[in-house]
C-alpha positions as CSV (number, residue, x, y, z in Angstrom):
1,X,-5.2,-59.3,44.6
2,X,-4.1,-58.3,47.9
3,X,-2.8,-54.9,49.0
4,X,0.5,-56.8,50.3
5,X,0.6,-58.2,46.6
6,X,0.2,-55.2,44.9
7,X,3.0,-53.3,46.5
8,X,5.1,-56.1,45.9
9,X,4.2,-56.4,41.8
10,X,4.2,-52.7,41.2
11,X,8.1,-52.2,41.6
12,X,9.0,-55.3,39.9
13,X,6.7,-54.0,37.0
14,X,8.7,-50.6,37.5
15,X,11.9,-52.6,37.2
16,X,11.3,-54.5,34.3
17,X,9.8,-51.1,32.3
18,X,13.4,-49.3,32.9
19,X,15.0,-52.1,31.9
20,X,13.7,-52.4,28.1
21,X,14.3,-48.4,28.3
22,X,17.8,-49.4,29.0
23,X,18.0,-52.1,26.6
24,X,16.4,-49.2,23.8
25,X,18.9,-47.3,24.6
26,X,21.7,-49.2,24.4
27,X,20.3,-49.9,20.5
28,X,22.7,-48.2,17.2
29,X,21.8,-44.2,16.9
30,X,21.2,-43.1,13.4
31,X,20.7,-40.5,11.3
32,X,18.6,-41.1,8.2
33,X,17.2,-38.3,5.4
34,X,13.9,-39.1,3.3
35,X,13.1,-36.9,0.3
36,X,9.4,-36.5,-0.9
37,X,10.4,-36.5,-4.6
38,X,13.2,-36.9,-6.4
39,X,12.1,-34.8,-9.7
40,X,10.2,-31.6,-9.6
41,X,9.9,-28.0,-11.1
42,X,10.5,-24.2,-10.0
43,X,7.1,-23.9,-8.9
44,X,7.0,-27.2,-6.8
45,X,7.8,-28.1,-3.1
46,X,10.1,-30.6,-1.7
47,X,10.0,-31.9,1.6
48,X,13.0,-33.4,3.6
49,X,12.4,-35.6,6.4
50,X,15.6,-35.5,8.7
51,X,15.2,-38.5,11.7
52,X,17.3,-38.6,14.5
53,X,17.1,-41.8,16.6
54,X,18.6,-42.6,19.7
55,X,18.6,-38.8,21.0
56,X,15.7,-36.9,21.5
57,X,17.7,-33.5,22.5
58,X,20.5,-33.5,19.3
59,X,19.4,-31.5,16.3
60,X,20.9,-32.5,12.7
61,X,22.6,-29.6,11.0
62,X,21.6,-29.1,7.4
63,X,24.1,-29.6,4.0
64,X,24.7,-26.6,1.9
65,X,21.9,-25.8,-0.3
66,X,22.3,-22.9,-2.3
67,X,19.6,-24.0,-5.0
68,X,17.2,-24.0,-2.4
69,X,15.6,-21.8,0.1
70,X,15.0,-23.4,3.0
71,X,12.0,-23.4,5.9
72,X,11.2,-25.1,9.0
73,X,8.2,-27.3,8.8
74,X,8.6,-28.3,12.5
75,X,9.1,-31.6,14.0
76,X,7.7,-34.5,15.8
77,X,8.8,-37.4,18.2
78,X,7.6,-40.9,18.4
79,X,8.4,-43.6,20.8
80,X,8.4,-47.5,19.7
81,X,8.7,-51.2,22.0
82,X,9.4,-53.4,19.1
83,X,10.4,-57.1,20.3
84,X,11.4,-55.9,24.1
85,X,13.4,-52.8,23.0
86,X,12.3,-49.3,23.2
87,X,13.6,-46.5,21.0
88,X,12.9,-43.2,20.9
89,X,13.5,-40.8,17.6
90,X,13.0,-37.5,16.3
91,X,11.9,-36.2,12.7
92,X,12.7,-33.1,11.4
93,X,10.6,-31.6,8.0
94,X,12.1,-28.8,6.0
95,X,10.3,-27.4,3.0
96,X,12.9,-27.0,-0.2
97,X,11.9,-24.3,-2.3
98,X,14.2,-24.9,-6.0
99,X,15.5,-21.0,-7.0
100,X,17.0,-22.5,-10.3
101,X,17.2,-26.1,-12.7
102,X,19.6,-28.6,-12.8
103,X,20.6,-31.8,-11.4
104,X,21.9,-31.2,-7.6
105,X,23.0,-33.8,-5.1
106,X,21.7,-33.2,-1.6
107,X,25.0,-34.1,0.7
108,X,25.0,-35.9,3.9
109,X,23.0,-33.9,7.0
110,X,25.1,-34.0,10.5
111,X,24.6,-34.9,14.1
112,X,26.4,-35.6,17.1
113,X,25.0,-38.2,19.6
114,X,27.0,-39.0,22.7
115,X,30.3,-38.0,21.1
116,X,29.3,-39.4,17.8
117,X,29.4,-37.8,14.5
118,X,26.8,-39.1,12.5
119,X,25.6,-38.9,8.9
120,X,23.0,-39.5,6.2
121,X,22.8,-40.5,3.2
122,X,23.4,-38.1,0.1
123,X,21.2,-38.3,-2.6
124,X,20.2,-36.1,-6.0
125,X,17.3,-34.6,-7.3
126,X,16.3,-32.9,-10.7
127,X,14.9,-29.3,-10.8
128,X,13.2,-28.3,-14.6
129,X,12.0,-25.4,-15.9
130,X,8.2,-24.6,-14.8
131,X,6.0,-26.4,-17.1
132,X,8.2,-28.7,-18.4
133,X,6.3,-31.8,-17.0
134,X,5.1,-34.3,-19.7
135,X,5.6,-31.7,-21.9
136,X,2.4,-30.1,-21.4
137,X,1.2,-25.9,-21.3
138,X,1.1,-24.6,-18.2
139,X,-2.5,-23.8,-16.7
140,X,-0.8,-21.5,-13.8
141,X,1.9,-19.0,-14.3
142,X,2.6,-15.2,-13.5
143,X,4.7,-12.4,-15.2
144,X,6.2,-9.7,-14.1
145,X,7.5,-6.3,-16.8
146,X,8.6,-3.0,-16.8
147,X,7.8,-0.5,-19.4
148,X,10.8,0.3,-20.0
149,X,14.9,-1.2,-18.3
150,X,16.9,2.4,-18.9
151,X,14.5,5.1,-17.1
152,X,15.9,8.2,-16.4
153,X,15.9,9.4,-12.7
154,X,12.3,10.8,-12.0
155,X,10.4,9.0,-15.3
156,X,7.5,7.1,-15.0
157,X,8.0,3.3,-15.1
158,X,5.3,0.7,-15.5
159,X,5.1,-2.0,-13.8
160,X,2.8,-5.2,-14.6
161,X,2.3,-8.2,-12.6
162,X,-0.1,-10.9,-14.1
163,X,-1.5,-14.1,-12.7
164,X,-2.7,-16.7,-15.5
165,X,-5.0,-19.6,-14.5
166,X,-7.0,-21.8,-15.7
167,X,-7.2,-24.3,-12.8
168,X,-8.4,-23.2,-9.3
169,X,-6.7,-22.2,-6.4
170,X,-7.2,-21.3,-3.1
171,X,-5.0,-19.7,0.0
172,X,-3.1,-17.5,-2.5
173,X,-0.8,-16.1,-0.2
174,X,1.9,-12.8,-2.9
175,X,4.8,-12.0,-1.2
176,X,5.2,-8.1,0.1
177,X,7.0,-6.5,-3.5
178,X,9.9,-4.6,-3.2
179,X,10.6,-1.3,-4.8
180,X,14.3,-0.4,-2.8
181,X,15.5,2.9,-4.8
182,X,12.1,3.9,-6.3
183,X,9.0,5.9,-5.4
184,X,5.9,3.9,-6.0
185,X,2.3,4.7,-6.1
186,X,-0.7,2.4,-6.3
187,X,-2.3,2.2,-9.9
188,X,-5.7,1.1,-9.1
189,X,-7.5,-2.2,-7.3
190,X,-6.4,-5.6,-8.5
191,X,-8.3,-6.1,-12.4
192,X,-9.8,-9.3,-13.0
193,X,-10.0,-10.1,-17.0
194,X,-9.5,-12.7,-19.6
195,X,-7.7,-13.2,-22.2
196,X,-6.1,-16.3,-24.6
197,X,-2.7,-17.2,-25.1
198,X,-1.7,-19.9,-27.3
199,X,-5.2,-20.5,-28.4
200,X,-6.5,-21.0,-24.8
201,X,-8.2,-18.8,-22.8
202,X,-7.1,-17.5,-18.8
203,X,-8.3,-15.7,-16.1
204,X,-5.7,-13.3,-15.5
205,X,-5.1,-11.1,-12.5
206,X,-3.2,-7.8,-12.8
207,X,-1.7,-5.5,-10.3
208,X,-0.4,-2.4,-11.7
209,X,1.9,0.2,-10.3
210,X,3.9,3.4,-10.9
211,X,7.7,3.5,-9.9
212,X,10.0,6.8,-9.9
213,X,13.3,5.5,-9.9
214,X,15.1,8.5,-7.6
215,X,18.8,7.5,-8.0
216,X,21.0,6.9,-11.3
217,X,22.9,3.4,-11.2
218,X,21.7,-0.3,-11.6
219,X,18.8,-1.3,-9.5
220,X,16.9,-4.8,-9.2
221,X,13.3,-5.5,-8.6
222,X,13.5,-8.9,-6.6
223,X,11.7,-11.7,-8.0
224,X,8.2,-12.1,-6.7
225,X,6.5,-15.0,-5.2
226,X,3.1,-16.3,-4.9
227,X,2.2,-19.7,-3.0
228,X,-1.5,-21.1,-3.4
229,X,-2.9,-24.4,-3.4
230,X,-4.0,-25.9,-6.5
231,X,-6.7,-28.4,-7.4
232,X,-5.8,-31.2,-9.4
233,X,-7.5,-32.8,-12.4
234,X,-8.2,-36.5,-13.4
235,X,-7.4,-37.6,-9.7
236,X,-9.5,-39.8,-7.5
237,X,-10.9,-38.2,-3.9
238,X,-8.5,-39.0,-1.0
239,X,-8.6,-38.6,2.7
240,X,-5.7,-36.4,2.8
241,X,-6.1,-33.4,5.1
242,X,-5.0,-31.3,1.9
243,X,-8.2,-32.0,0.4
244,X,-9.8,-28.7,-0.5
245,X,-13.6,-27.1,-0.4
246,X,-13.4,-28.6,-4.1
247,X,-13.4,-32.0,-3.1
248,X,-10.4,-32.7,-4.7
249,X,-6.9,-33.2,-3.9
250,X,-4.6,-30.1,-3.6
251,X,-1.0,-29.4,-4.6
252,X,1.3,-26.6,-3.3
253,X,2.4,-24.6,-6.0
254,X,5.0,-21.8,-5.7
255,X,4.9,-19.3,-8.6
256,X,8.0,-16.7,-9.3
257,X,8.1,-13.9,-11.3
258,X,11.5,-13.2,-12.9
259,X,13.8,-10.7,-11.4
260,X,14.2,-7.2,-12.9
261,X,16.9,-5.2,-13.5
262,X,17.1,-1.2,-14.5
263,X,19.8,0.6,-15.2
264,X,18.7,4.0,-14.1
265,X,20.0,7.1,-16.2
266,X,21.2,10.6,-15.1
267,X,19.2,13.6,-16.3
268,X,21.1,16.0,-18.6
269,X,22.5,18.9,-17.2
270,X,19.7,21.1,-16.8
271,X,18.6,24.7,-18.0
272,X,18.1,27.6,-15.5
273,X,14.3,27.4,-14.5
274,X,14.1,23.5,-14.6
275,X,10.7,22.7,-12.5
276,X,12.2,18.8,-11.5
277,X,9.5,17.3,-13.7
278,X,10.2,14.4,-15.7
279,X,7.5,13.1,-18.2
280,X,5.0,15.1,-20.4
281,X,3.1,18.2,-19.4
282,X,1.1,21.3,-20.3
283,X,0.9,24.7,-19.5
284,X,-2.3,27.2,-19.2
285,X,-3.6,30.1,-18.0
286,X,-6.8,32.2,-17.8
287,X,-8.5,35.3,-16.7
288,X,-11.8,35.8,-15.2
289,X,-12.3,39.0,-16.8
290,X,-10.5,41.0,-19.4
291,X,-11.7,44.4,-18.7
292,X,-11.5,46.3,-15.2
293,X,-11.5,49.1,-13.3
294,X,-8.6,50.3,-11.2
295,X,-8.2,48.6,-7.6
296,X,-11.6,45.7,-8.9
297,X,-10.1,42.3,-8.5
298,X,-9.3,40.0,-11.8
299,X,-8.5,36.1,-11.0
300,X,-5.5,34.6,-13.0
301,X,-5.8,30.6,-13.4
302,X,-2.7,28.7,-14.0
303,X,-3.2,25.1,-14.8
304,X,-0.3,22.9,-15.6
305,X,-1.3,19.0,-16.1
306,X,0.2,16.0,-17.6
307,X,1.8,12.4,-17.4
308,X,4.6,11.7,-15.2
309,X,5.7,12.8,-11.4
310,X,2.6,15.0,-11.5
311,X,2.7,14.3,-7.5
312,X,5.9,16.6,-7.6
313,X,4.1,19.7,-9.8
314,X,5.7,22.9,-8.2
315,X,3.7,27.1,-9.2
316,X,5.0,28.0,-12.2
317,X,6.8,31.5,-11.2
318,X,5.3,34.3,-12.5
319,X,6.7,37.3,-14.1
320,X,7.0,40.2,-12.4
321,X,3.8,43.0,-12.8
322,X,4.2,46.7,-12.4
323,X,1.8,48.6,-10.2
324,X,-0.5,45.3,-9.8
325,X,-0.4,43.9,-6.2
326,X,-0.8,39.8,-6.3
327,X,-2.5,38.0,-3.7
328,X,-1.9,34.1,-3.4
329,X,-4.9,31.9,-3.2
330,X,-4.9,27.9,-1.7
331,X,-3.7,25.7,-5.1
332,X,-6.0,22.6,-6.0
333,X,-4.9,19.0,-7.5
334,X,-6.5,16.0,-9.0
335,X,-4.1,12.9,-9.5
336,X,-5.6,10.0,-12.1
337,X,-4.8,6.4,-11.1
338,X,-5.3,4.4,-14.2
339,X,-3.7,1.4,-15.6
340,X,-2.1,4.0,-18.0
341,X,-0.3,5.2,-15.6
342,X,0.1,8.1,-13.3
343,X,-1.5,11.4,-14.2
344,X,-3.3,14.4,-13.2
345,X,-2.9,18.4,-12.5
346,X,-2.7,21.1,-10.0
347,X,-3.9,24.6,-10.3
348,X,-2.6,27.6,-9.0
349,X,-4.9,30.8,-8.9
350,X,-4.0,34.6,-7.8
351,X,-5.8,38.0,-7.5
352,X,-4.5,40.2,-9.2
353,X,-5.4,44.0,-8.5
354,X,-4.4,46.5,-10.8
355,X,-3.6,50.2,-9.7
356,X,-3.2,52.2,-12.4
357,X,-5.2,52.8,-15.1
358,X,-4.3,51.7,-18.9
359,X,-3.6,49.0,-21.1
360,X,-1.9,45.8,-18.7
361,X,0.2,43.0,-20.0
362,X,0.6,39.8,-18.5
363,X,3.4,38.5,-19.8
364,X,4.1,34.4,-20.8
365,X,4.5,32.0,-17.8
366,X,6.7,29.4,-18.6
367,X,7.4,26.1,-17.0
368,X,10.7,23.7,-17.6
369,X,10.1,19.6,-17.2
370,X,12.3,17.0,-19.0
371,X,10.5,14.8,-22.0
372,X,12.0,11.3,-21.8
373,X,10.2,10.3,-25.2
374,X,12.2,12.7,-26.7
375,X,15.7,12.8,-24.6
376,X,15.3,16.5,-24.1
377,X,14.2,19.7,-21.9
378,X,11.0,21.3,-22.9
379,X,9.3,24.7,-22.1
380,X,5.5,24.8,-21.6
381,X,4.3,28.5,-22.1
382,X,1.0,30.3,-21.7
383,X,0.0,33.0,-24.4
384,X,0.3,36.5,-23.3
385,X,-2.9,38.1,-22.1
386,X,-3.7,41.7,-22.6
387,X,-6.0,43.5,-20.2
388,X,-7.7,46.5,-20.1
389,X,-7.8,49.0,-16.9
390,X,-10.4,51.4,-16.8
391,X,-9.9,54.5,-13.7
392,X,-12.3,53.7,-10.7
393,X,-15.7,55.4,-11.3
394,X,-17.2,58.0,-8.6
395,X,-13.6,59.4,-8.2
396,X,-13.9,63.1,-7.4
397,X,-12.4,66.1,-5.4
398,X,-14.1,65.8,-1.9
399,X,-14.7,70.1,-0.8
400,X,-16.2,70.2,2.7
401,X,-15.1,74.1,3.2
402,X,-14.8,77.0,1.4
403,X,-12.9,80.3,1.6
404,X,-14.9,83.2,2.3
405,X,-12.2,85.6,1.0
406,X,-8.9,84.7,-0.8
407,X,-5.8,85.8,2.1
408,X,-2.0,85.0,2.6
409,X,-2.8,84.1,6.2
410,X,-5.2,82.9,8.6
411,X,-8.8,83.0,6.7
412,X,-12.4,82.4,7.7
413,X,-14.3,79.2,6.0
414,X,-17.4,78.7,5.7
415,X,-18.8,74.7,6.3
416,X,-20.5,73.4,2.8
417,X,-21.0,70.2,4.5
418,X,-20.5,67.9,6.9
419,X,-19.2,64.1,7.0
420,X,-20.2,61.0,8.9
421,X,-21.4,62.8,12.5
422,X,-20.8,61.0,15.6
423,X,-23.9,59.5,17.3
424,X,-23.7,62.1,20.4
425,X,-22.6,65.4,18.7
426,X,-23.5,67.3,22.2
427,X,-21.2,67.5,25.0
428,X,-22.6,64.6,26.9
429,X,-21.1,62.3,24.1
430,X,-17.8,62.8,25.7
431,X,-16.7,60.3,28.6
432,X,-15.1,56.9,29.2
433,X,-16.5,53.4,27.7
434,X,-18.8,51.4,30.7
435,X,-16.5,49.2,32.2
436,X,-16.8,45.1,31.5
437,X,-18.3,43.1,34.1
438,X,-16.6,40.4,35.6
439,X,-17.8,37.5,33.3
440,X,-17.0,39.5,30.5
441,X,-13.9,40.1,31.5
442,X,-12.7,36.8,32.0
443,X,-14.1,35.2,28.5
444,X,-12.0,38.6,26.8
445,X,-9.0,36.7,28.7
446,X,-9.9,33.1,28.2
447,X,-11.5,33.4,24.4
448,X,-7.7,34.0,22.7
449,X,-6.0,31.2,25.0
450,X,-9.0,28.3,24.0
451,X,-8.8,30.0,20.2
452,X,-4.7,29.5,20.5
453,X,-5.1,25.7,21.4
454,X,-7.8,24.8,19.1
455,X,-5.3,26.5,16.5
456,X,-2.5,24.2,17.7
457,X,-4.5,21.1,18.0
458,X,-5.3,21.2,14.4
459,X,-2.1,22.4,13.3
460,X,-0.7,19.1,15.3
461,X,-3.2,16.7,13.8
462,X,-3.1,17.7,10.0
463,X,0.9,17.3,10.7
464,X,0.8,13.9,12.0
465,X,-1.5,13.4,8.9
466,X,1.5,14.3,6.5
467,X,4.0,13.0,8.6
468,X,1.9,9.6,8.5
469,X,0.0,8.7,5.5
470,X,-1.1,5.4,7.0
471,X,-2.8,7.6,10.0
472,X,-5.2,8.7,7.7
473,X,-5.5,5.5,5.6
474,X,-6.9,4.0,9.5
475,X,-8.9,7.3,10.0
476,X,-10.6,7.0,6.8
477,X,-10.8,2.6,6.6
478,X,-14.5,2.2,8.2
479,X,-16.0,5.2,5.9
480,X,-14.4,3.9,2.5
481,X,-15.8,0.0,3.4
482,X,-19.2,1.7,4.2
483,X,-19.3,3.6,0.7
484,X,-18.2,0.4,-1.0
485,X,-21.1,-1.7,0.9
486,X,-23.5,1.1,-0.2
487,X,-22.6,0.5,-3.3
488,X,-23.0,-3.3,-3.4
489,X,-26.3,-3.2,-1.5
490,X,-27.7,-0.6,-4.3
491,X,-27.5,-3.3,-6.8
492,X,-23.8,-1.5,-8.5
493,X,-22.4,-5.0,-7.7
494,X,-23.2,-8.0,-5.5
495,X,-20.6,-10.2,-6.0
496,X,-18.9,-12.3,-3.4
497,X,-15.7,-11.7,-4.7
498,X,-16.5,-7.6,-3.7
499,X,-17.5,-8.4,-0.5
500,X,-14.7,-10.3,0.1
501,X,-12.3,-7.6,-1.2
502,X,-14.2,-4.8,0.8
503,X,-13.2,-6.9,4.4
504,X,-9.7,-7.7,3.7
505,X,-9.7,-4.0,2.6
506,X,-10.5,-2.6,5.6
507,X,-8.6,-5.2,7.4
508,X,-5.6,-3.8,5.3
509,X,-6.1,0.1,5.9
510,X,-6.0,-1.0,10.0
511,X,-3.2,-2.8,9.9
512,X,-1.0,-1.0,7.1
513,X,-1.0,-3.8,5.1
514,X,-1.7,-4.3,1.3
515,X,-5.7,-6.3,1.7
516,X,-6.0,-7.1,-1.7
517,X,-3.1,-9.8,-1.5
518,X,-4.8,-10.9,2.5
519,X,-6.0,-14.4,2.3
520,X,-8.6,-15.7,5.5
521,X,-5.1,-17.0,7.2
522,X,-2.9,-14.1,6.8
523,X,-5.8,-11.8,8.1
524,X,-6.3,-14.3,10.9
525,X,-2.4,-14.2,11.7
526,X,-2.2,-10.2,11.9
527,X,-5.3,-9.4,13.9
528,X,-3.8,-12.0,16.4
529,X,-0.8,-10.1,16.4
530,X,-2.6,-6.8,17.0
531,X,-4.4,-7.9,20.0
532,X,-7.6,-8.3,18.5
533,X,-9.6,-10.9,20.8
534,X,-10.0,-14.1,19.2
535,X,-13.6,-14.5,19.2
536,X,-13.9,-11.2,17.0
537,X,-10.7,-12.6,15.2
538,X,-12.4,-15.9,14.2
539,X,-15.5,-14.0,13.3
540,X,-13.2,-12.0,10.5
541,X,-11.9,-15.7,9.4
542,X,-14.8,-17.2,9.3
543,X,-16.7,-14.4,7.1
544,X,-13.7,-14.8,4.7
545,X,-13.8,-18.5,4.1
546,X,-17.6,-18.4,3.9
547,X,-17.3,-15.1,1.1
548,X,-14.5,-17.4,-0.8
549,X,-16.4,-20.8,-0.6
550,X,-19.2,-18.7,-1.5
551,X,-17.3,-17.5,-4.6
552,X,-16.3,-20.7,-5.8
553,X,-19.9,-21.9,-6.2
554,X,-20.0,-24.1,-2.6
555,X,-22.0,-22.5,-0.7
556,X,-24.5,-19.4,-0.7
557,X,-24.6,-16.1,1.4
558,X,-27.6,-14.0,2.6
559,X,-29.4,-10.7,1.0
560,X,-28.7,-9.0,4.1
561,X,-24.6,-10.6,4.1
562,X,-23.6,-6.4,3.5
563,X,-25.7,-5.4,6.1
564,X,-24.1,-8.0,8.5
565,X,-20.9,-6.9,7.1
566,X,-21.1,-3.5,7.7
567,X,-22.2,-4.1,11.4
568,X,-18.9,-6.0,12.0
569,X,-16.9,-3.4,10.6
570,X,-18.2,-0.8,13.0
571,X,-17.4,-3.0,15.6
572,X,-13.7,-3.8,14.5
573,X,-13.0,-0.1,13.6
574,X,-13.7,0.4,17.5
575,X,-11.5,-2.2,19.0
576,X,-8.5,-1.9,16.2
């Protein structure tokens, strides 16, 4: 073909292009919704497909669902040229998470196009209980409970979330809890047990903490969530892209724990003395000698220990000791994290220096604390301790003169000894100290400035260590993953599932995030976020889906994996 003939067919082909466009166009708009089920349970996903066709600009706004919670699963556009007429349309996905059961009817989504209200079609769908299908038992299900619904302010409460299983999963992705109202501290690493209910045994989960409710009045725990993919049984091997490292086909599952509420009570009114502990504690105290001489130094121990806010443990007072002087000494503390609960002790130690001989008495120390078991205050008192104060050997009149004849007046002495001399006793002893030189005159001048700064540097830091707990949790990430690798590597343990745990640890303490509940994609998402550069960021990934396929028995991992491990650590703690 001819250059003459080819400008001549390329705008006729133009022409007749814009003119099936046109004749699209001119095609019906519509609005049409398409639900993935119509049946399902609390734990199960709906999607809704919303598509728009004849605009490619107009967004369809969604009915009222208050039985659902609701999020975006994007969209996507697709063009057609079906019998000479083009269309163009627009589907939008949401994902309908059920909050309760029931039969609801999903009303009619909205759009305008061209001055055109739109809508689709309703239709209804039926919510059970969670393990209601075919009547069967559940092989995936988590609990949540408190030890106890009416705390008083300051008590202890327990609180217990459980994961049962007996299918697998994989990308278990639990929801941040929330503990609005109560002071909460960390009971431990996630435990891994089993155990049988109904007959048949799980793998269970647990994650245990400690919460100190700190106002009176109702308060609610929100209901916790847990989203995973699960492998399902007795079904043939598709091509879907949800197909899992099993090699079978996977189903979303969203798992809820049940709200909780407390009703929070007020302490009784108080006696005078009350220490603002709340639980069970003891009181005792100790000498490190019973028998002394006068000015000699005896230590006094005073131990108090227990169950409950043992984080809020204030120094018993103590009495007050005639003709003892009492020097202070730094107080120690050891706080027990078991699945118990919350325990521990702090100890408080003094010098105490008598000055007068005798018989001393240190009289009871008591301590006040509230006993929720028994809906009362209680005292914790140390026995009195009786000590015995000898006078200071070697303690005698000091004569260095003598009176030569006994006189009213002036009188002449006579020198039985002398004291410490002076080095020169002549008079060449006498004169001014040698002047500095210059050098040592200016470190006399710098020495107490640099001493002053290094003072307030530290001062600053171990502020901004209280001020910011998770400044330290950063500080200290890199060492506690290196002592947990030593440990693997020394044969204590050498289990994928550890190694695992130890990265999404660290990755955790870096971040300020809880790593226990990180899966491969959450850490992936937040050390994007933090600027982290993506080849080091697919490296973490990667080691994570290759420690969990590892753990699930489909693939293997090195005898030097902890080694390789610890390597990458070092590198992260650098650039994080």
């Amino acid at each position: 073909m001819s250059r003459d003939a080819r400008a001549v067919v390329r705008p006729a082909v133009a022409l007749v292009l814009l003119t099936l466009l046109a004749a699209g166009g001119a095609r019906a708009a519509s609005l049409e919704a398409e639900i993935d089920r119509n049946e399902a349970t609390l734990e199960d996903r709906l999607v809704l497909t919303l598509t728009v066709t004849g605009s490619g600009s107009a967004e369809p706004t969604l009915p009222e669902l208050a039985a659902f919670e609701i999020l975006p699963a994007g969209q996507s556009k697709q063009w057609n040229l079906i019998n000479g007429r083009a269309s163009t349309s627009v589907s939008y996905r949401y994902v309908l998470l059920p909050l309760e059961t029931g039969e609801f009817v999903i009303g009619p989504a909205v759009v305008e196009i061209d001055g055109e209200r739109l809508a689709s079609q309703p239709f209804s769908v039926r919510i059970r209980a969670a393990g209601a299908a075919s009547g069967q038992q559940r092989d995936l299900f988590l609990t949540t409970q408190l030890s106890t619904t009416t705390p008083y302010v300051g008590e202890q409460v327990l609180f217990t979330w459980r994961l049962y299983r007996r299918a697998r999963i994989a990308d278990a992705r639990l929801d941040p809890f929330e503990f609005d109202g109560f002071l909460v501290e960390d009971l431990g690493e996630v435990r891994e047990f089993e155990t049988r209910v109904n007959g048949r045994t799980f793998m269970v989960s647990e994650i245990r903490k400690a919460l100190f409710p700190q106002e009176r009045g109702a308060l609610v725990i929100p209901a916790t969530r847990l989203t995973c993919e699960v492998a399902q049984r007795n079904r043939r091997r598709s091509n879907s892209v949800f197909d899992d490292m099993f090699g079978r086909a996977t189903e979303t599952k969203v798992l809820r724990g049940d709200p909780l509420q407390v009703e929070v009570k007020a302490l009784p009114d108080s006696p005078p003395g009350f220490s603002g502990l709340v639980g069970s504690f003891e009181l005792e105290s100790r000498v490190s000698q019973t028998e002394m001489q006068v000015g000699e130094s005896v230590t006094l121990t005073l131990e108090v220990s227990g169950r409950g806010n043992v984080q809020m443990i204030p120094e018993p007072p103590l009495p007050e000791l005639a003709a003892v002087k009492v020097y202070d000494d730094k107080p120690g503390s050891s706080i027990k994290r078991q699945p118990s609960g919350l325990s521990g002790s702090r100890t408080f130690r003094k010098a105490l220096v008598p000055q007068a001989a005798g018989r001393l008495t240190l009289p009871p120390v008591r301590l006040v604390y509230f006993d929720p078991a028994a809906d009362a205050y209680r005292t914790a008192a140390t026995a009195e301790i009786a000590l015995q104060v000898l006078p200071a050997e070697g303690a005698e009149e000091l004569r260095l003169t003598e009176t030569v004849a006994p006189s009213t007046g002036k009188v002449a002495v006579r020198i039985l000894a002398e004291d410490i001399l002076p080095v020169y006793a002549g008079i060449d002893g006498i004169g001014g100290p040698a002047r500095p030189t210059p050098a040592q005159l200016a470190a006399m001048l710098l020495l107490p400035l640099l001493l002053y700064l290094a003072a307030l540097a530290a001062a600053r830091r171990r502020h901004r260590y209280r001020q910011d707990s998770g400044l330290e949790r950063r500080r200290r990430a890199l060492a506690r993953a290196r002592r947990q690798l030593r440990r693997i590597g020394s044969g204590g343990g050498n289990t994928t599932e550890e190694l695992s745990r130890c990265v999404r640890q660290f990755v955790g303490d870096k971040l300020g995030l809880e790593g226990a509940a990180l899966t491969a994609a959450d850490a992936r998402h937040h050390l994007t976020a933090s600027g982290l550069q993506q080849d080091r960021v697919d490296e973490v990934g990667g080691l994570l889906d290759r420690l969990e396929a590892a753990h699930y028995g489909s693939a293997g991992i090195s005898e030097n994996l902890p080694e390789q491990i610890a390597d990458l650590l070092r590198r992260l703690d650098r650039q994080l």
